[in-house]
DOLO-742286 format. One record per residue (C-alpha): residue in one letter; y, z, x. Coordinates in nm, 4 decimals. Each point is the difference from the previous one (the first is absolute). Example, Ala and Ser with C-alpha at 12.3 -4.5 7.8 and 13.67 -1.06 7.14 Angstrom:
NODE residuo       yy       zz       xx
NODE       A  -0.4500   0.7800   1.2300
NODE       S   0.3440  -0.0660   0.1370
# end
This chain:
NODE residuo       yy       zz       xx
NODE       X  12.4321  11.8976  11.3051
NODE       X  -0.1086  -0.3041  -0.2884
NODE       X   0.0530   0.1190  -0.3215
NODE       X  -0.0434  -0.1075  -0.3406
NODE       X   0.2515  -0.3043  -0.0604
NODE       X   0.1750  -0.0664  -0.3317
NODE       X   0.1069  -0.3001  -0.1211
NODE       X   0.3267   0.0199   0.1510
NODE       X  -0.1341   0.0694   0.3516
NODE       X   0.0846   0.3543   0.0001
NODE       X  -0.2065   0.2308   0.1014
NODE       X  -0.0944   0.3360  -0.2896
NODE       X   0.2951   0.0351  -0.2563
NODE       X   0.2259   0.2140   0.1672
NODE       X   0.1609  -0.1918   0.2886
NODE       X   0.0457   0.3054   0.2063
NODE       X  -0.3551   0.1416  -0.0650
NODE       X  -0.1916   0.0529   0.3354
NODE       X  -0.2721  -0.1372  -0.0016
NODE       X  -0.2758   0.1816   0.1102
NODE       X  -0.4147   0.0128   0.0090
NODE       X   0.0373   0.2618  -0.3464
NODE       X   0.1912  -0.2507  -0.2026
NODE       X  -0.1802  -0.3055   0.1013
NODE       X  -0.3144   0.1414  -0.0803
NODE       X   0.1459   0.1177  -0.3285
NODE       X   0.0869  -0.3033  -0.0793
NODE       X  -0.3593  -0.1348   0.0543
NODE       X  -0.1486   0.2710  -0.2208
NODE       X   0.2747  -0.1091  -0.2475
NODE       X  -0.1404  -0.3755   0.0292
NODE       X  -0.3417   0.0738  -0.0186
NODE       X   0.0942   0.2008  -0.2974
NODE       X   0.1271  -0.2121  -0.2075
NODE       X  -0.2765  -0.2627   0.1249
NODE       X  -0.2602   0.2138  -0.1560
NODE       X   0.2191   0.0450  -0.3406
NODE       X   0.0808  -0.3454  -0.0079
NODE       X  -0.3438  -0.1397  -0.0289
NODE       X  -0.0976   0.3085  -0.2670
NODE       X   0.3076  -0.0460  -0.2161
NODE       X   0.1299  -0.3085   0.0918
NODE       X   0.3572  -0.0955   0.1410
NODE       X   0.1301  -0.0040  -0.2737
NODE       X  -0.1658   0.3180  -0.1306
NODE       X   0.1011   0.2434   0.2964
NODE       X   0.3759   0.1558   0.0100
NODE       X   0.1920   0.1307   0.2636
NODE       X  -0.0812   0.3508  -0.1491
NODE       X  -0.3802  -0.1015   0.0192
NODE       X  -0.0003  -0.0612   0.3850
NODE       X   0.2634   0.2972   0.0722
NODE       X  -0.2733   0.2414  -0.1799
NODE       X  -0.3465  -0.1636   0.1954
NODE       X   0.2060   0.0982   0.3337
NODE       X   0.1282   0.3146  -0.1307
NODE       X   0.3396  -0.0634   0.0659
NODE       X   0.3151   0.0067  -0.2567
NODE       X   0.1239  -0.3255  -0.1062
NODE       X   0.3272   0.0347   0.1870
NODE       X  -0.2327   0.0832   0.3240
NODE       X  -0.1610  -0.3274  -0.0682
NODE       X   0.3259  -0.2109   0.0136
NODE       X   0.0925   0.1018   0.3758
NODE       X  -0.3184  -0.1627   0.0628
NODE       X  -0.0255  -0.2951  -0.2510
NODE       X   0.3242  -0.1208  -0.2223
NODE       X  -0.2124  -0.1924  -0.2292
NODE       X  -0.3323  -0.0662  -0.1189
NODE       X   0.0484  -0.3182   0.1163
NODE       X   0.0639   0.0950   0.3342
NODE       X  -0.3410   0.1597  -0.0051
NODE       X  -0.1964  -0.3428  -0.0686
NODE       X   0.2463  -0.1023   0.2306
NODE       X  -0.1630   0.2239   0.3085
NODE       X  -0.3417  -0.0986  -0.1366
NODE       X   0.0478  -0.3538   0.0575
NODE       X   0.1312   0.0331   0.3199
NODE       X  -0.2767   0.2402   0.1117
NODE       X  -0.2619  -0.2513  -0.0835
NODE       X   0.1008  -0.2957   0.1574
NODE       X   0.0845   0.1940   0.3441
NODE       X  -0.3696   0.1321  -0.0799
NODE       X  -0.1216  -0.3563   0.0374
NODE       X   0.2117  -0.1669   0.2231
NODE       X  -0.0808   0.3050   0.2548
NODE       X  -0.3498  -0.0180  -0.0143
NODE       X   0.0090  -0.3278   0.0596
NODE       X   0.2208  -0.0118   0.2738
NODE       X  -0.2643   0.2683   0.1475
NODE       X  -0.2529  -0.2287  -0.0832
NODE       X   0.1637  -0.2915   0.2373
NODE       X  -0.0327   0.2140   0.2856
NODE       X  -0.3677  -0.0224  -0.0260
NODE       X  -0.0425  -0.3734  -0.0891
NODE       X   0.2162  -0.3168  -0.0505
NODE       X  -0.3227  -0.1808  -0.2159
NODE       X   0.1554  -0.0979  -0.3140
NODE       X  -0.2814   0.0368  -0.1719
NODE       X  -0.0327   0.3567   0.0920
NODE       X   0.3113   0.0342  -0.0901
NODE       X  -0.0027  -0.1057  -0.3289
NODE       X  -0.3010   0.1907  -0.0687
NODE       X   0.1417   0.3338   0.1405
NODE       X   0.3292  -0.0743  -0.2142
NODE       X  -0.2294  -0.0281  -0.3171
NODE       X  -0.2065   0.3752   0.1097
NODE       X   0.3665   0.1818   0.0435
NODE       X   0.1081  -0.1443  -0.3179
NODE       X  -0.3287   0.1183  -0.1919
NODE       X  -0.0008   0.3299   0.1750
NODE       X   0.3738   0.1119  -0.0884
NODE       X  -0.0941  -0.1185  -0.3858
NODE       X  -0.2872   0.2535   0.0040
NODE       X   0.1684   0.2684   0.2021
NODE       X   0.3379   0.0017  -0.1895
NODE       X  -0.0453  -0.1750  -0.3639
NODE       X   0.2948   0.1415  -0.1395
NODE       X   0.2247  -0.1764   0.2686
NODE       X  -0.1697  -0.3588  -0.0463
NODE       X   0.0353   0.0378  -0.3492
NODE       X   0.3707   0.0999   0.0427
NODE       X   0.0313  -0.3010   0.2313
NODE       X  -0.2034  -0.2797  -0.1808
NODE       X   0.1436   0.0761  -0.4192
NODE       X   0.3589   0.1467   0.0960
NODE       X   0.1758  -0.2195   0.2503
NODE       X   0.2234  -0.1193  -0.2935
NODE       X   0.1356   0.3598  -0.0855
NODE       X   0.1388   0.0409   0.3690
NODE       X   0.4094  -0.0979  -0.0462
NODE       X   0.1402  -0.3321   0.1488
NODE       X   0.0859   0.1177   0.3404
NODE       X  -0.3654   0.1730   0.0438
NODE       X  -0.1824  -0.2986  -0.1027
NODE       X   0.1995  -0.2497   0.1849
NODE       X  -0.0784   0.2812   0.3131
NODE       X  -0.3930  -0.0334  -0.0300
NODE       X   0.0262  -0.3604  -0.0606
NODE       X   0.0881  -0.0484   0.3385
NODE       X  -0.3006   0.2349   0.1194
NODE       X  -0.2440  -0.1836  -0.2752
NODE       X   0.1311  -0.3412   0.1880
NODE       X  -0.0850   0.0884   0.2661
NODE       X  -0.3463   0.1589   0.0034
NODE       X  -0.1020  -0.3612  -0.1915
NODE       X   0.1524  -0.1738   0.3059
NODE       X  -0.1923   0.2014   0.2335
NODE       X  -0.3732  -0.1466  -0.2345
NODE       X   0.1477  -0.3189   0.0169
NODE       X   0.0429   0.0049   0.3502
NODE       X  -0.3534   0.1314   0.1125
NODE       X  -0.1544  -0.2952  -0.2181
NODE       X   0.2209  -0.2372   0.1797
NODE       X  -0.1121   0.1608   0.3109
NODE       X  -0.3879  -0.0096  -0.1239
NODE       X   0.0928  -0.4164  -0.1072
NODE       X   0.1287  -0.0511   0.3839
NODE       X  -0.2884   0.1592   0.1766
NODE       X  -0.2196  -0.1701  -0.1857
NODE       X  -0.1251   0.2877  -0.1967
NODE       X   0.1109  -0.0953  -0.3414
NODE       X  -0.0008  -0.3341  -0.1801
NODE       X   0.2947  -0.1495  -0.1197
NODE       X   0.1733   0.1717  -0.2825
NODE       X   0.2939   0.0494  -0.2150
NODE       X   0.1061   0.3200   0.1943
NODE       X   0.2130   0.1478  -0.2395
NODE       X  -0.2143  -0.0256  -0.3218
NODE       X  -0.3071   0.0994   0.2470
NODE       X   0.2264   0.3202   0.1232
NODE       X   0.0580   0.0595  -0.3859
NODE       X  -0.3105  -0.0338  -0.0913
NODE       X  -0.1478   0.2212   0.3130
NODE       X   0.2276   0.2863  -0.1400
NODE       X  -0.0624  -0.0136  -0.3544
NODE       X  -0.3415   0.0055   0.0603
NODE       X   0.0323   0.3344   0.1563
NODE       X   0.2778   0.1598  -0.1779
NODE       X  -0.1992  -0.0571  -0.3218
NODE       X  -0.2112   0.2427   0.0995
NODE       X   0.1853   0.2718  -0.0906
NODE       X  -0.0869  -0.0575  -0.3959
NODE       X  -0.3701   0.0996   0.0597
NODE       X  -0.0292   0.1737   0.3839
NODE       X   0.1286   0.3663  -0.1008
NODE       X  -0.2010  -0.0262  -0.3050
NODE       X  -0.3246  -0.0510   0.1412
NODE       X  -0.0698   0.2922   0.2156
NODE       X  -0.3963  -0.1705   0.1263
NODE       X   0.2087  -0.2873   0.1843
NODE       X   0.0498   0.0149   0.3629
NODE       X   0.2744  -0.1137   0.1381
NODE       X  -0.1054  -0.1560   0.2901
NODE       X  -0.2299  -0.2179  -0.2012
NODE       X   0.2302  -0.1015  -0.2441
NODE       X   0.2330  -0.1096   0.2945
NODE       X  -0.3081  -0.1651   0.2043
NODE       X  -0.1399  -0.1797  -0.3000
NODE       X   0.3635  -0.0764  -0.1480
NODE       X   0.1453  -0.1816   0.3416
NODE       X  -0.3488  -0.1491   0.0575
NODE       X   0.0388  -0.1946  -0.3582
NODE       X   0.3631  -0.0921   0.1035
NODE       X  -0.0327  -0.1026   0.3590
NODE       X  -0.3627  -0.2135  -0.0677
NODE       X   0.2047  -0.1815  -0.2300
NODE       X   0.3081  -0.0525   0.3119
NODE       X  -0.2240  -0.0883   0.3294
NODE       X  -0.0045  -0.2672   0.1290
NODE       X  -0.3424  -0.1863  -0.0256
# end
């Protein structure tokens, strides 16, 4: 059974724990949690103590769970890029249009930001308080979720879909466009997100076709 993976690639802090449906799910009520106190408080703001009390759970509880706070943003980060990189994978089933594609990577992104603010937040202002070894872990998974943008514009450029681009600052662009949202989506309660994604990718990929 997956788990929740620390930095070190072991699985819950006690290498002999079982693990078992109870303490993975604890450990998701944990994360969201602290997701909700992190975007009230603040990182920065919110202690160990903090999250142990919104779970009801003691402090040393929390440790079998979690050994750090920063194994908590940790969990978040991972979480939200497997979020992504499964719906789209889903998506691929259904349609190999890079266009499509692109569009339904831009929804997913806008719908998690809405649905879970606290995480995006988490994710977006707090990648530099992760350690060494937990940044240089997500890195990797960062890397390669830009790759995958990159190559469905290449794709798009050798079907004939796209015009010729720079394909990295296009794929960086693409992204920032829609993780941006996340200073003004939660906010704004009146926007829907399936027009924000629609009239967001529509901008982008007028600007891409090929003419």
């Amino acid at each position: 059974m997956a788990g929740i993976l620390f930095a070190d690639g072991k699985i819950g802090s006690n290498a002999f724990m079982e693990m078992t449906d109870t303490y993975v799910n604890r450990q998701q009520e944990i994360i969201r949690a602290s997701a909700a106190l992190f975007d009230r408080v603040g990182y920065h703001g919110a202690s160990m103590n903090m999250i142990a009390e919104a779970v009801n759970l003691g402090k040393p509880t929390l440790y079998h769970y979690f050994r750090s706070k920063s194994e908590i943003l940790f969990a978040m980060h991972r979480e939200l890029m497997s979020v992504l990189v499964d719906a789209h994978n889903a998506r691929q089933q259904e349609t190999s249009r890079p266009d499509e594609l692109l569009r339904g990577l831009c929804y997913d992104t806008i719908k998690f930001i809405v649905e879970h603010p606290g995480y995006t937040r988490a994710f977006f202002e707090h990648y530099h308080d992760l350690d060494e070894s937990q940044r240089s872990a997500l890195s990797e998974h960062r890397k390669s979720y830009l790759n995958m943008v990159i190559e469905l514009i290449r794709s798009g450029i050798k079907d004939g879909l796209f015009a010729e681009c720079d394909v990295r600052n296009t794929a960086l662009a693409f992204l920032g466009a829609c993780n941006w949202t996340y200073q003004w989506m939660p906010s704004d309660r009146r926007l829907d997100v399936s027009a924000v994604a629609e009239n967001l990718s529509r901008l982008f990929l007028s600007g891409l076709m090929r003419r």
